[in-house]
N, C-alpha and C positions, 0 to 999 in steps of 0.2 A: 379686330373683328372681321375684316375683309380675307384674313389670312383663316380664319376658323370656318368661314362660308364655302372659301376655295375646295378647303380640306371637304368637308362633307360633300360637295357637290362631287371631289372623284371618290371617295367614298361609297356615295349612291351609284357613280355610275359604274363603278367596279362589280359591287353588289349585283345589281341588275344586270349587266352584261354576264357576269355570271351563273346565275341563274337562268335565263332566258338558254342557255347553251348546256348546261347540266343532264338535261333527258335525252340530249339528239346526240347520235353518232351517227361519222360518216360514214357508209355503203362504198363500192368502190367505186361507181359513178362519181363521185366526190360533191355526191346531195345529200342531205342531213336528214336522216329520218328516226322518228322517237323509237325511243330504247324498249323494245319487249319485254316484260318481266319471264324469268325463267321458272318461273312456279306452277307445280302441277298438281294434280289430285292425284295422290298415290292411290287411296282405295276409298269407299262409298261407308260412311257412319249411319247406321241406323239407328233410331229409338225408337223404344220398347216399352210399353205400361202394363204393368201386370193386374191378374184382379184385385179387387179391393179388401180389406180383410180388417175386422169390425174392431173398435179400442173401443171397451167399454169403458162407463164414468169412472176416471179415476184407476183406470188398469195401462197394462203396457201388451203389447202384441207386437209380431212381425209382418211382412209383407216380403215375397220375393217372384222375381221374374227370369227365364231362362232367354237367353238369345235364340235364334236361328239354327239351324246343325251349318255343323262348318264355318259359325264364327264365335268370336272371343269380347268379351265383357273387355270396356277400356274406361270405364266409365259409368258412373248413375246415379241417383240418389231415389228424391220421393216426393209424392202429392198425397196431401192430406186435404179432407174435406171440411176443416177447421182452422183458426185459430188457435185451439186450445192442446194441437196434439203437439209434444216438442222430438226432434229426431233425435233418438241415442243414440247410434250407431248406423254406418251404412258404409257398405263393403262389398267386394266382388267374391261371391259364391260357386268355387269351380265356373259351367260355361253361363253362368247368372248373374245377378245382384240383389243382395238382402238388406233390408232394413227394419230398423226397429222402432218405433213410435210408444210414447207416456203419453196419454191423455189424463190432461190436468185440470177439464172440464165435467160439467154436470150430466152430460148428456152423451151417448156413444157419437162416436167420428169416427172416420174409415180412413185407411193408409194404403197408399199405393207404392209399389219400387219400379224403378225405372230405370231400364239399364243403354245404354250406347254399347252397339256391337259393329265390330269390321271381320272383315277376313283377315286372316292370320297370314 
């Protein structure tokens, strides 16, 4: 039992010593200062909502939205004003985003596309 306590105790203190030392590197002054991450923003995403466009009871329609000039769809999908509309389909349309909505309710719902654009 004494020999199993021993064990864990440098176990813990191995753990934690190492940890504690994992983010810092030394500088040349030979002081420890934490590790900057190297990550940057390549380029700026925007999102886009287009207008709304009617699913009547029980029909299917589309919705679609273009981006910005000078940038490229990387992404999107859709907002509906229901529950009841389901997405078929949704796809990037040349500099845009298209989709398409069933409304499988009683009542018309409206569909929107929504695209994410960057610079190319």
């Amino acid at each position: 039992m004494t020999r199993t306590r021993v064990l864990i105790l440098i176990t813990v203190a191995v753990l934690t010593g190492g940890t504690a030392t994992a983010g810092a590197a030394v500088v040349d002054g030979g002081t420890k200062e934490a590790a900057k991450p190297k990550a940057t923003l390549r380029a700026a995403h925007g999102q886009y909502e287009g207008a709304p466009s009617n699913v009547p009871a029980g029909g299917q329609n589309s919705a679609g939205v273009s981006c910005p000039a000078g940038q490229v769809p990387t992404g999107g999908g859709a907002r509906t004003s229901g529950y009841d509309i389901y997405i078929t389909d949704s796809y990037a349309s040349g500099s845009g985003w298209t989709v398409l909505g069933k409304n499988i309710g009683s009542t018309q719902q409206s569909l929107r596309a929504v695209v994410v654009c960057t610079v190319p």
